[in-house]
C-alpha positions in Angstrom: 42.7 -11.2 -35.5 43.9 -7.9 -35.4 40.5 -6.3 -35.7 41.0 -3.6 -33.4 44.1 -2.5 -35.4 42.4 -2.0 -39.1 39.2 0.0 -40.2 36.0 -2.4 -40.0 33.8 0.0 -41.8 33.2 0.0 -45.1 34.5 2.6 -47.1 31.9 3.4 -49.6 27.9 3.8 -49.1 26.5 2.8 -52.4 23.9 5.5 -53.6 22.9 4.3 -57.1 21.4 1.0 -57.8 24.7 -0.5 -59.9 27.1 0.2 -56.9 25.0 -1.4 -54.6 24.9 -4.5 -56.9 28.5 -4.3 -56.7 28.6 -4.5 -53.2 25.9 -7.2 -52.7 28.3 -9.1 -55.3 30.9 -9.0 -53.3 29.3 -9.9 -49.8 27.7 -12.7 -51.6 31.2 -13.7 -53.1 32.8 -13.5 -49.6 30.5 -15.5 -47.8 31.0 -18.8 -50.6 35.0 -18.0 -50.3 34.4 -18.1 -46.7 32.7 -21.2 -46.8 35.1 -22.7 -49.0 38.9 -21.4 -47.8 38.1 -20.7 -44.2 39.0 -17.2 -43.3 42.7 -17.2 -43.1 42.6 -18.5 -46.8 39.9 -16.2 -47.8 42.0 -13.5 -48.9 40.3 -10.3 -50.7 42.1 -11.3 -54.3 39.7 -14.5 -54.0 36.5 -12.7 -53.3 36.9 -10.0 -56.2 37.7 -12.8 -58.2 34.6 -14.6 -56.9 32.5 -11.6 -57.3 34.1 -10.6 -60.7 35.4 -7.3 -59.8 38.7 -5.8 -59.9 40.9 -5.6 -56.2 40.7 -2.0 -56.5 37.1 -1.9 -56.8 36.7 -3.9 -53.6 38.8 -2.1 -52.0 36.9 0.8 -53.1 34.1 -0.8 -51.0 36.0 -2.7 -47.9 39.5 -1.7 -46.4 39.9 -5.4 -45.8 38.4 -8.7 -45.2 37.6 -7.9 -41.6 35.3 -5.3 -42.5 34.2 -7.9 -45.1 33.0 -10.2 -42.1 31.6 -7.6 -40.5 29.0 -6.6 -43.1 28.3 -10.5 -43.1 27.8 -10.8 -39.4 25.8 -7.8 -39.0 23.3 -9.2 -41.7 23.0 -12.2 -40.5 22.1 -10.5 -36.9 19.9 -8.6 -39.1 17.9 -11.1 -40.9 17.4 -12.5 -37.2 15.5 -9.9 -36.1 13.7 -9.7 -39.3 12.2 -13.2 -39.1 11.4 -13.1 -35.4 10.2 -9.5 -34.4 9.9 -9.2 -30.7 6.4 -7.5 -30.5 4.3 -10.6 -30.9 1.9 -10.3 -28.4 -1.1 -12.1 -30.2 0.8 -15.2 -30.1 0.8 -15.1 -26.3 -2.5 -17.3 -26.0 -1.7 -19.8 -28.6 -0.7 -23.4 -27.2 2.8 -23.2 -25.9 4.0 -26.0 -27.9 3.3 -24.3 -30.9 4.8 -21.3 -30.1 7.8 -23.1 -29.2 8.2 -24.6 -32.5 7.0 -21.3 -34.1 10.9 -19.4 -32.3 12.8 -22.7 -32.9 11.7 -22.6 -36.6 12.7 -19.3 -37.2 16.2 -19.9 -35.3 16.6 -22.6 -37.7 15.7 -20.6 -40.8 18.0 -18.0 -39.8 20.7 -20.3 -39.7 20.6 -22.6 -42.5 23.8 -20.7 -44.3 26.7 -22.7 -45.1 27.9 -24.0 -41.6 31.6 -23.1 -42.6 30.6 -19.8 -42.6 28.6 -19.6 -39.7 31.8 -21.7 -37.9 33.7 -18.4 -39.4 31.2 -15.8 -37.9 30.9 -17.4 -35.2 34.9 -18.2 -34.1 36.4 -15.4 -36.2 34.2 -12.4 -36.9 35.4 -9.1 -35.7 33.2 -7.6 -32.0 32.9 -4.2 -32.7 30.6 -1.7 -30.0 28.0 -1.8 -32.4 27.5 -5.5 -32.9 27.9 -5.8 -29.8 25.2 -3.2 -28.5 22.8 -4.8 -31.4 23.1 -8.1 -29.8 22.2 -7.0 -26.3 19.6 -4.7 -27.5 18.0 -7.6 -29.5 18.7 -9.9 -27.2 16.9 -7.8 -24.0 14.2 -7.2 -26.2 13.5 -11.3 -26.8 13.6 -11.9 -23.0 11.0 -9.2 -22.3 8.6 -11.1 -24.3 9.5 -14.6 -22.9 8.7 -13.0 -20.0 5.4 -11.7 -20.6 5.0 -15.0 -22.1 5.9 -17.3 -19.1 4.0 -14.3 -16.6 0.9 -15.0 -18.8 0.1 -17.7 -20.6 -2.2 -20.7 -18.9 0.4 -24.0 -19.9 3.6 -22.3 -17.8 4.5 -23.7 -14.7 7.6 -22.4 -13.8 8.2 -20.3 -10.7 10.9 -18.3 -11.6 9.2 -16.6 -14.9 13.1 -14.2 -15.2 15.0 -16.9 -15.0 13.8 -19.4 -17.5 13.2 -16.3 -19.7 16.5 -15.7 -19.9 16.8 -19.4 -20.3 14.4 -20.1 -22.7 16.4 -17.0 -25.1 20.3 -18.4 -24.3 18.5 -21.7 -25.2 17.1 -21.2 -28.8 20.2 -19.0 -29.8 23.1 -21.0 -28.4 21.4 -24.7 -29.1 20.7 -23.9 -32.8 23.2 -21.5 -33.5 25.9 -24.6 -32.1 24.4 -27.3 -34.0 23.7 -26.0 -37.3 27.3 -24.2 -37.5 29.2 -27.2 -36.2 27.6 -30.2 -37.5 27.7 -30.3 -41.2 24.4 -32.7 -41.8 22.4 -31.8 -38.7 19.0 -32.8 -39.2 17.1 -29.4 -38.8 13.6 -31.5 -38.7 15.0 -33.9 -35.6 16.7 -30.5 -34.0 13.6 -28.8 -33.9 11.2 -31.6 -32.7 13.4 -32.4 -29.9 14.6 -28.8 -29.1 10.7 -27.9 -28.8 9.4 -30.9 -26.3 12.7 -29.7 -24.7 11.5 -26.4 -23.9 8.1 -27.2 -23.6 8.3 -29.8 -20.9 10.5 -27.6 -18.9 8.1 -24.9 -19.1 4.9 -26.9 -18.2 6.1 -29.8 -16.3 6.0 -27.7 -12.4 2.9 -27.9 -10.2 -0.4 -26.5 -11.0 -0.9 -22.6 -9.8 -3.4 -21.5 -7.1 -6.4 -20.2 -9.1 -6.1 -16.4 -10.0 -1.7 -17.0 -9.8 -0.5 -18.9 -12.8 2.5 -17.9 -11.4 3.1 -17.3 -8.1 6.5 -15.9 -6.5 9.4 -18.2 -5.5 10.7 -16.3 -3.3 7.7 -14.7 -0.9 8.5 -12.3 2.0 8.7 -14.0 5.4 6.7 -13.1 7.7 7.9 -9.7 8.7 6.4 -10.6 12.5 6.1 -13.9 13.4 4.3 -14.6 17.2 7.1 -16.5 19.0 4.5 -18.3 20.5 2.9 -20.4 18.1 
């Protein structure tokens, strides 16, 4: 894809209520083209057809189908951080099973569109800076709450809190993302049981902490002076 050859921005920022119909119209027509041609056959004359507009009015909107995907990838990241905000610090005494399900569920949700067009997003869609720096940001922000999770809450027995924070993020995102964009009758209720006593058995199935250290260090400091003769 010769995305870092042609404009990716959109051309025109709808200020009145009718153009910005127009330009949900077409983002809404592009993503059932998508789903139905593949990208390389999702050409721009079949999403102003789609969305009932003329070429030039699309164009008046998107320099290309590039910038097309864009707009699409960047709300789907969107509506990700919409349905699972990272401040969510009242959840942190609940039972860990159910907040397991609670992150797996909303993973799900968030990717229930059309799984050619996720298989598009996902293989095709355009990395511009910005995606990119709104994935890491969202992404660094989900971790830091695993990991006050992990650090806090009674059920976790895992050492290394970092670690499976990082883990327990990848896992959701990659796992879900994977199944629901390449199998085309995944079975979100199965996916979601087993992705949940996945996680939660990894997280509680580690010895019991010492009272007062529900999670004690993995890696403590030897002893900076040990007496050679004992």
């Amino acid at each position: 894809m010769a995305s870092d050859r042609r404009g990716l921005a959109p051309r025109k920022q709808p200020r009145q209520v009718r153009a910005e119909l127009t330009r949900q119209r077409i983002l809404d027509a592009a993503a059932r083209v998508f789903a139905e041609y593949g990208y390389a056959a999702g050409t721009t004359n079949r999403i102003a057809e789609r969305a009932q507009v003329s070429i030039g009015s699309l164009y008046q909107y998107y320099p290309n189908k590039d910038a097309i995907l864009v707009e699409l990838l960047t709300r789907h990241l969107d509506a990700g951080v919409a349905a699972t905000p990272p401040d969510q610090d009242d959840q942190l005494s609940a039972p860990l099973e159910g907040i397991m399900r609670f992150h797996v569920r909303r993973a799900i949700d968030n990717h229930r569109d059309d799984p050619q067009l996720l298989r598009v997003m996902m293989e095709q869609g355009p990395r511009t800076p910005a995606i990119l720096e709104r994935v890491a940001h969202s992404e660094l922000e989900r971790i830091a709450y695993a990991r006050r999770l992990l650090r806090g809450h009674p059920e976790v027995r895992v050492a290394d809190t970092d670690t499976a924070a990082r883990l327990l993020v990848s896992t959701i995102e990659m796992v879900v993302h994977k199944m629901m964009a390449t199998f085309d009758q995944t079975d979100t209720t199965r996916l979601e049981n087993e992705l949940v006593a996945m996680l939660t058995h990894y997280l509680t199935s580690g010895p019991a902490p010492a009272p007062g250290h529900p999670n004690p260090d993995p890696n403590p400091d030897p002893d900076p002076d040990p007496d050679p003769d004992t």
